[in-house]
C-alpha positions as CSV (number, residue, x, y, z in Angstrom):
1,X,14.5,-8.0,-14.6
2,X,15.4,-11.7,-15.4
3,X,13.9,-14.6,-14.9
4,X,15.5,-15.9,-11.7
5,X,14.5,-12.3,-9.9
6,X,10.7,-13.0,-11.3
7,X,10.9,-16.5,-9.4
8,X,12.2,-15.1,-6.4
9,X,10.0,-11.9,-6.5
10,X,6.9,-14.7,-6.5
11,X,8.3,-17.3,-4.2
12,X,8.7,-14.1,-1.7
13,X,5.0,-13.2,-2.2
14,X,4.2,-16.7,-1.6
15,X,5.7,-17.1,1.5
16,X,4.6,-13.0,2.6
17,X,0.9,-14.2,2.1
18,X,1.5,-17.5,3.9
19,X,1.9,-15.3,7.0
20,X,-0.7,-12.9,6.5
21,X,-3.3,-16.5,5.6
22,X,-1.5,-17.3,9.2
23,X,-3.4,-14.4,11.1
24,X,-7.0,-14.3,12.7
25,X,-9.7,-13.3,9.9
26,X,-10.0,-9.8,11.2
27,X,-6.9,-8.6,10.6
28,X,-7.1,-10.4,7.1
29,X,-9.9,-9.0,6.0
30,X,-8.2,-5.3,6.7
31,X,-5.0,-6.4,5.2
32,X,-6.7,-7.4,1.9
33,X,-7.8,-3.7,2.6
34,X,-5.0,-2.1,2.6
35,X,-3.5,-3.6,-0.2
36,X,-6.6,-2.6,-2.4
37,X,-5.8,0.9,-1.2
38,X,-2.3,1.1,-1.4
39,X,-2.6,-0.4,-5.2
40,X,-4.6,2.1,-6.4
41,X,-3.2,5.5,-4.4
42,X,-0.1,3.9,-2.7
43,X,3.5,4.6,-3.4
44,X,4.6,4.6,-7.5
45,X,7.7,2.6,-6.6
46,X,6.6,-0.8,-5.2
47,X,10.5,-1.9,-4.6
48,X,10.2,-1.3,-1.4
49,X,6.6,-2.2,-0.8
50,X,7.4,-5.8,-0.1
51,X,9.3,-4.2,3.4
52,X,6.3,-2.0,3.8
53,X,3.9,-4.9,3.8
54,X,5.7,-7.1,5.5
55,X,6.2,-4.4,8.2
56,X,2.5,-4.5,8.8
57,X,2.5,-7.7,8.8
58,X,4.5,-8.0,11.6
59,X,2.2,-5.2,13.4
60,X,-0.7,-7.0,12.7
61,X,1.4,-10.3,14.4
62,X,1.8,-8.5,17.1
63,X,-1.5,-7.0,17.6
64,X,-3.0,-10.3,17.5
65,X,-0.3,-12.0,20.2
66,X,-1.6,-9.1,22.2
67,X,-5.5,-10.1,21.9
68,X,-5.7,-6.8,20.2
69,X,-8.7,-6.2,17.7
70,X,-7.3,-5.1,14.5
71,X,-8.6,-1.4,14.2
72,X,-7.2,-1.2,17.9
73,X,-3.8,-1.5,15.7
74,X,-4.7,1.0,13.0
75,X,-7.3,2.9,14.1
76,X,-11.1,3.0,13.0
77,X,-9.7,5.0,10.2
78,X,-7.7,2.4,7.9
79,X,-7.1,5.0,5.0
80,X,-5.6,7.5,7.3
81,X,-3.2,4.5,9.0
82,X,-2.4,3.9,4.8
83,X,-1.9,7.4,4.7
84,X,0.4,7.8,7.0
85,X,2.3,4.8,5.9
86,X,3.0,6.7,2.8
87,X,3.3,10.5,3.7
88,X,6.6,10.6,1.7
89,X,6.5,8.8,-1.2
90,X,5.4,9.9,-4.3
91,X,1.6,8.4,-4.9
92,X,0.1,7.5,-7.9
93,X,-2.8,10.3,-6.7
94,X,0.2,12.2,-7.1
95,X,0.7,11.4,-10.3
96,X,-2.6,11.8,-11.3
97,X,-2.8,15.6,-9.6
98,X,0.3,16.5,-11.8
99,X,-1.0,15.5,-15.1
100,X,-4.5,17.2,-14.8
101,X,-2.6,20.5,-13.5
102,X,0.0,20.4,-16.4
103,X,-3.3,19.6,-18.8
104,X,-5.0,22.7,-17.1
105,X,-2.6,25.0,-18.3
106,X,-1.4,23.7,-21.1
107,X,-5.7,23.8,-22.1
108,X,-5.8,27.4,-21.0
109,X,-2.3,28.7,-22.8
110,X,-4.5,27.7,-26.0
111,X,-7.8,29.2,-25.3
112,X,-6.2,32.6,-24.0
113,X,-2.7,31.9,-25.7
């Protein structure tokens, strides 16, 4: 990654938060939210996570035209709206599931071996 696409990756973060500073507090507060989340179980390739947020941010642009509350846009359930975001990419949960299986049986081919 070079310089220039650093610079750009930040100046389109800049201008992705600008929007989302734009919205009521509400729908802020669960966007801040959802990040959170989707940084610590979200999809392992973030390329394309700029689209993703930025399609919820248009949602929630939406919603808010509308007079809509924001969990009348994702539900009362915000994980299970992240969740379903994500159904098909690989998670870092995922991850996580892998390595403690492979550990599992690589612990157990020792002990019984």
């Amino acid at each position: 990654m070079s310089i220039q696409d650093i610079i750009e990756g930040k100046k389109e973060w800049r201008a992705h938060m600008a929007r989302v500073k734009k919205l009521p507090q509400d729908y802020q507060i669960v966007y801040k939210e959802i990040l959170k989340y989707l940084f610590k179980v979200g999809p392992v390739e973030l390329t394309g996570a700029t689209g993703l947020l930025s399609g919820i941010v248009d949602l929630f642009e939406e919603g808010a035209a509308l007079g809509k509350g924001v969990l009348e846009v994702t539900g009362s359930d915000v994980a299970a709206f992240c969740d379903e975001l994500i159904n098909d990419s690989e998670t870092n949960a995922d991850i996580l599931q892998e390595t403690v299986e492979q550990e599992v049986i690589k612990a157990m081919k020792k002990s019984y071996g």
